[in-house]
N, C-alpha and C positions, 0 to 999 in steps of 0.2 A: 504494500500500500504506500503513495508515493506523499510526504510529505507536505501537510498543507501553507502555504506560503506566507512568509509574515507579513502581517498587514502594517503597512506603513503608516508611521509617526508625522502628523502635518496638521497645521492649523488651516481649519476647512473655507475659511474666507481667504483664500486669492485666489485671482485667473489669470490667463493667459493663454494667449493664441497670438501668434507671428503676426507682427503687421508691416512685416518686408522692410523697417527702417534701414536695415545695413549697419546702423550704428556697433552691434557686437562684432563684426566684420573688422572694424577696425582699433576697437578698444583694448583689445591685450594682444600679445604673441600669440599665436594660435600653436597648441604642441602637438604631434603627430608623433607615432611608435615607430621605431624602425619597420615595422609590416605596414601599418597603413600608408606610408609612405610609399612602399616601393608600391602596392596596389593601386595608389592614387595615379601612379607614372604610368600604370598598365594602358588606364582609361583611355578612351577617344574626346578630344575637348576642340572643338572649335577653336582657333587660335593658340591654342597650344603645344608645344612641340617637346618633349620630353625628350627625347635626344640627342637637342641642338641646347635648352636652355635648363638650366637647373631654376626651382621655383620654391627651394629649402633650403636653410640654414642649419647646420648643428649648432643643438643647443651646449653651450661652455659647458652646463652641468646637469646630469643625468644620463645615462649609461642609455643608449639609443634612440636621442631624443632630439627630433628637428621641429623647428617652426615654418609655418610656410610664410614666404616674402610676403612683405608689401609692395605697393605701389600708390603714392602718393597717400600715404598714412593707414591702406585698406587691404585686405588681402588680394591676395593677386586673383582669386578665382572669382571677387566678386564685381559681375560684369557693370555696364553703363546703367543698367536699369535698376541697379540697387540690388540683384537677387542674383545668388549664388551659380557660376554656372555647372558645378558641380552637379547641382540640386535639380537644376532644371533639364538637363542631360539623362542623368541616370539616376534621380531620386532620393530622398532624403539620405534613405541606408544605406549607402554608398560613401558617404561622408564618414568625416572623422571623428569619433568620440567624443571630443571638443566641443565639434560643431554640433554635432546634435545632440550633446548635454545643454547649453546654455538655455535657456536660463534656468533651468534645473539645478536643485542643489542637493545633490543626493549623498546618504552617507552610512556607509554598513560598520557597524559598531560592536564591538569584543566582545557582548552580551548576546548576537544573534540577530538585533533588531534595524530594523533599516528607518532612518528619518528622510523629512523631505519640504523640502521650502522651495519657493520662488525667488529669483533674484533679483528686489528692487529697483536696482539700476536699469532694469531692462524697462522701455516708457509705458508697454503695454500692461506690467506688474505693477508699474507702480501708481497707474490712473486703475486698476480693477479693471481693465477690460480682458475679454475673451471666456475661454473655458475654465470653470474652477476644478482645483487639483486635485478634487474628489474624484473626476471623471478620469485622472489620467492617474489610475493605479498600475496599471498593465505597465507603462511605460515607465513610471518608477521603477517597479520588481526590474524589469528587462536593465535598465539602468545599475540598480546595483549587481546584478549578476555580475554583467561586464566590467564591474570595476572593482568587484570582491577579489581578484586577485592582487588588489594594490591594500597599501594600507587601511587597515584596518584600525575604526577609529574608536578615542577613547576618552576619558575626562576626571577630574577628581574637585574634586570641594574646595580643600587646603590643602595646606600642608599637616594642618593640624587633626582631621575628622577625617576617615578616609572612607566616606561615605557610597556605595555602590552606584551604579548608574540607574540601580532602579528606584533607589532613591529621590539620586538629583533630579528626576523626573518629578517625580512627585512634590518637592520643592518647587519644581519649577511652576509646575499648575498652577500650583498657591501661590505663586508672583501674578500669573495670566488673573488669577481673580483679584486678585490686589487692584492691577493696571483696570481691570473694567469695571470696579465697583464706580458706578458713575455718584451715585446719591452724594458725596463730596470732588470736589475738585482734582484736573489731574496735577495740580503741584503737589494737593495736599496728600494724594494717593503715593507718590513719586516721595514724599520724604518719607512718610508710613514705612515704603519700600526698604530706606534707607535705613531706619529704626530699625526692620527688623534683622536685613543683613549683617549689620552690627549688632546684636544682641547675639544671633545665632554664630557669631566669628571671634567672640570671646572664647579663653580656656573654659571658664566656668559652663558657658551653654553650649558649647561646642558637639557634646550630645545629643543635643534634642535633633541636629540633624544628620544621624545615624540609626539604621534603620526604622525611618518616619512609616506611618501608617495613614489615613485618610482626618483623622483627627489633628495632623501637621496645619494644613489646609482648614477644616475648621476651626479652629483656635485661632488662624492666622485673623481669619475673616471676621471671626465674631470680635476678639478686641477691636478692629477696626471700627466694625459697624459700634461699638459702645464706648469708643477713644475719635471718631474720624474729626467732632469738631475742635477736638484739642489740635489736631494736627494742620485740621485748616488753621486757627489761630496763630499756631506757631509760628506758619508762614507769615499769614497777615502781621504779624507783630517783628518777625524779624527785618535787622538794618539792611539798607539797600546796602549791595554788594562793593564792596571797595574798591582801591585800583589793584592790589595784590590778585585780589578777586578775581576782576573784569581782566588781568594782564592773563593768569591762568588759563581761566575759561575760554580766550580766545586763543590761547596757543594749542589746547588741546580740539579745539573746531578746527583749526588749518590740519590737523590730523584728517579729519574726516573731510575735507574740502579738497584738500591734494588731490594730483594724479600721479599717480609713480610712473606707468608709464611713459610717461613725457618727459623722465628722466632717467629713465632707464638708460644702462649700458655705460651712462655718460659717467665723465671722472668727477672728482668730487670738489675740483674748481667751476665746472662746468655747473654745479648745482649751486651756485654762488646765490646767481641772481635771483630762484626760487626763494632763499632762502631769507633773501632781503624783503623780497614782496611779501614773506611771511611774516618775516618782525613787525613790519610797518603795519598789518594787520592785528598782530598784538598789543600791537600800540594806542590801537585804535584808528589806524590811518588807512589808504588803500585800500583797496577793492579785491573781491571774491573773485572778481572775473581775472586779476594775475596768475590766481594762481591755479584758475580751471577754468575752459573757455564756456561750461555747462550754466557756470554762475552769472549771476547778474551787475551789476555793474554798482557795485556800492561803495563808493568808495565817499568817508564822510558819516557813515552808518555804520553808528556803534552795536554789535550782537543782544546786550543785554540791556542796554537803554533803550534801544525801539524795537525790542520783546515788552518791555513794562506796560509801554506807552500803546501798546494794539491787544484790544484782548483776544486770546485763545477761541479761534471758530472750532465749532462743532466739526467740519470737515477736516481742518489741519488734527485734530484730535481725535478721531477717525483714522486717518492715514497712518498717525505715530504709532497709534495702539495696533493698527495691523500689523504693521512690520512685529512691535514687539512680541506681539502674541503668536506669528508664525516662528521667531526664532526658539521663544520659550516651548512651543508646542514642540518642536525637532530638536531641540538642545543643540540649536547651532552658535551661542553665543560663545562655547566654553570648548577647551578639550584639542586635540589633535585629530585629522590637519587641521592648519591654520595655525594663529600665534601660539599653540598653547596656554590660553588663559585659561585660569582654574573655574569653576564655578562662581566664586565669591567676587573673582575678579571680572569676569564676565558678564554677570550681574551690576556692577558696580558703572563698567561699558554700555551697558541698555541703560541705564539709568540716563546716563551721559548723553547717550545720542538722543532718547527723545528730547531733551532740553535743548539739546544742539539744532536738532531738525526742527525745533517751533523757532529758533532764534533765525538761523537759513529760512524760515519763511515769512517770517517779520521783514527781515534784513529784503528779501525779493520782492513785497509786497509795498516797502518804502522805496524802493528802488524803481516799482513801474511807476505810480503814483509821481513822485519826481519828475521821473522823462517823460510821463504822458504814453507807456510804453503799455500797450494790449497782447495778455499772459493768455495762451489759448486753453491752459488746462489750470486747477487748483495749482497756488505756489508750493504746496504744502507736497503734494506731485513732484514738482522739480526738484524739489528738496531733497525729498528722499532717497530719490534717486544719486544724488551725488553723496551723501552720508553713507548708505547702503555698498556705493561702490569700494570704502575701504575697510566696512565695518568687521568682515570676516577674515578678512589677506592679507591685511597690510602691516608690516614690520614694525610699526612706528609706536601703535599700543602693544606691543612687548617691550620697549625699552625700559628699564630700570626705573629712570625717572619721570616718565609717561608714568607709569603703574602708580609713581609715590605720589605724583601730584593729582590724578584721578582718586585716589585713595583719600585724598586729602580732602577736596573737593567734594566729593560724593561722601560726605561724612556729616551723622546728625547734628555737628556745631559749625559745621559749614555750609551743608546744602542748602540748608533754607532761605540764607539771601537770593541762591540762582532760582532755589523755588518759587520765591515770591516774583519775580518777576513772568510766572508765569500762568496771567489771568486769564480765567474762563467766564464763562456766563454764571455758575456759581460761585466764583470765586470774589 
């Protein structure tokens, strides 16, 4: 009797269906295995000659691993009309793993269990359009097959509680009901969060999250519901954010604002002038569009002072809480691959970006307003989209001091000033 299949870990609100942009075309290195490579050479392609021109790089590092060229920032296969000629030749399956994993984020885990997200950067994810993910189980399963011979992946709490994965799931739920108790505000829900991460990250309670039971989750929830207006207060009453603050808060947003990409390969004079365009945005100066062409043009527009000054729409709140709730449903904030953050740490990162993605939509929303500039989707849309892009992959939250000063900030005698600047219709 043949084994019946794991049912996939994914939070049921996202969709997606291609809408031909070509934009993942040209956003990363595209990597390809020494097989599909040499398969890909086999094909018959219109305009292409396998013979005469080579259309792969070796990659520096990983043991049979080539990217396919660009040309003019795109891959080389994707023709004038924006759509892959690959795809339109001989059909999706024919393509490479890569390409037809995006925007999928699939991940087979030391436990047996497979999760599964969409990738907000993609425009179609991150506006809610197309098919929701429920519909596309089959394609999951087939997904992780193919990539269950790679790493397999893993996570842990602390260093301190060494909590199992079936655990940290169940933590995580109980974050997911945290983030949507709407009856209070999402600052006031967002520092609740923060409370309780730190409660459960001390020596002393460092127990209570080892082997948790369903009662983790109800405890969580009911202090809430019979503390939530202590919590709105706290915000309401704490001092607006300092410049220590405001200097922080915006060096860790140019984290999630970056595009590595675009500096990729390059030597590390070459990352000069990035890095300049950065300071001057922690400074409070300069524009989001330096340092990503996706952003909008703000330069003059401080993150947490015209987050105060716009209150929190229902739809940007909406948006935030999706993301959040598709990575807490898949445990994709936390674990290997990706930076290896811990649970606690990872947690403390969701924390981060939704404040960061309401500030990027403040910040895009005073920016059209200004130039008189007409936004064809929710800014809260574009937002996400560029937070998203660094929010699982990028080098820059593992560093040492990224971790201490996120650590610092996301903490119940600090967060609350970033809290408060983030007003809702209850708030």
């Amino acid at each position: 009797m043949s084994e019946k299949p794991s049912e996939p870990l994914f939070h049921p609100e996202q969709s997606w269906t291609c809408e031909g942009c070509g934009e993942c075309c040209g956003m990363w290195d595209i990597p390809v295995t020494k097989e599909e490579k040499e398969r890909l050479e086999k094909l018959d392609l219109p305009g292409f000659d396998f013979d005469k021109n080579d259309y792969f790089t070796k990659a520096k590092k990983g043991r049979g691993i080539y990217f396919i060229k660009k040309k003019d920032d795109k891959c080389v296969f994707l023709d004038s009309d924006g759509l892959c000629v690959i795809h339109k030749k001989h059909g999706e399956k024919v393509k490479a793993l890569a390409c037809r994993l995006y925007p999928f984020h699939v991940l087979n885990w030391r436990d047996g269990k497979i999760s599964a997200s969409f990738r907000f950067d993609c425009q179609a994810v991150s506006r809610g359009n197309g098919q929701p993910i429920s519909k596309r189980k089959k394609e999951i399963r087939s997904f992780a097959k193919e990539l269950r011979p790679g790493l397999l992946s893993n996570a842990k709490y602390n260093g301190k509680a060494g909590s199992s994965l079936a655990d940290m799931r169940k933590i995580a739920a109980a974050y997911a009901e945290v983030f949507s108790y709407d009856k209070i505000s999402l600052a006031a829900r967002l520092h609740y969060a923060v409370n309780l991460l730190d409660f459960n990250s001390t020596d002393e309670h460092s127990g209570f999250v080892e082997g948790v039971d369903d009662s983790f989750a109800e405890d969580a929830m009911e202090y809430m519901r019979e503390n939530g207006e202590l919590f709105e207060a706290a915000v309401e009453d704490a001092t607006p954010p300092d410049k220590l603050r405001k200097m922080i808060f915006n060096y860790l947003l140019t984290g999630f604002v970056r595009v590595d990409e675009m500096v990729a390969g390059k030597s590390l004079i070459a990352r000069v002038p990035r890095a300049r365009k950065a300071l001057a945005i922690v400074q409070g100066k300069g524009s989001l569009r330096d340092i990503n062409p996706k952003c909008a043009a703000t330069s003059g527009i401080s993150p947490l002072d015209v987050l105060a000054e716009r209150p929190l729409s229902p739809e940007t709140e909406r948006i935030v809480l999706r993301h959040a709730s598709a990575q807490l449903a898949a445990l994709h904030f936390c674990g290997k691959p990706g930076p290896g953050l811990t649970f606690e740490e990872g947690m403390r990162h969701l924390v981060l970006m939704q404040a960061v993605t309401c500030a990027i939509t403040a910040m895009f929303e005073a920016a059209d307003e200004r130039d008189g500039a007409k936004r064809e989707h929710p800014a809260a849309a574009d937002a996400i989209r560029v937070t998203d892009h660094t929010f699982y992959h990028s080098p820059f939250f593992a560093l040492g001091h990224v971790k201490k000063m996120t650590r610092w900030l996301v903490s119940p005698k600090t967060f609350p000033s970033i809290a408060r600047c983030l007003k809702s219709p209850l708030g």
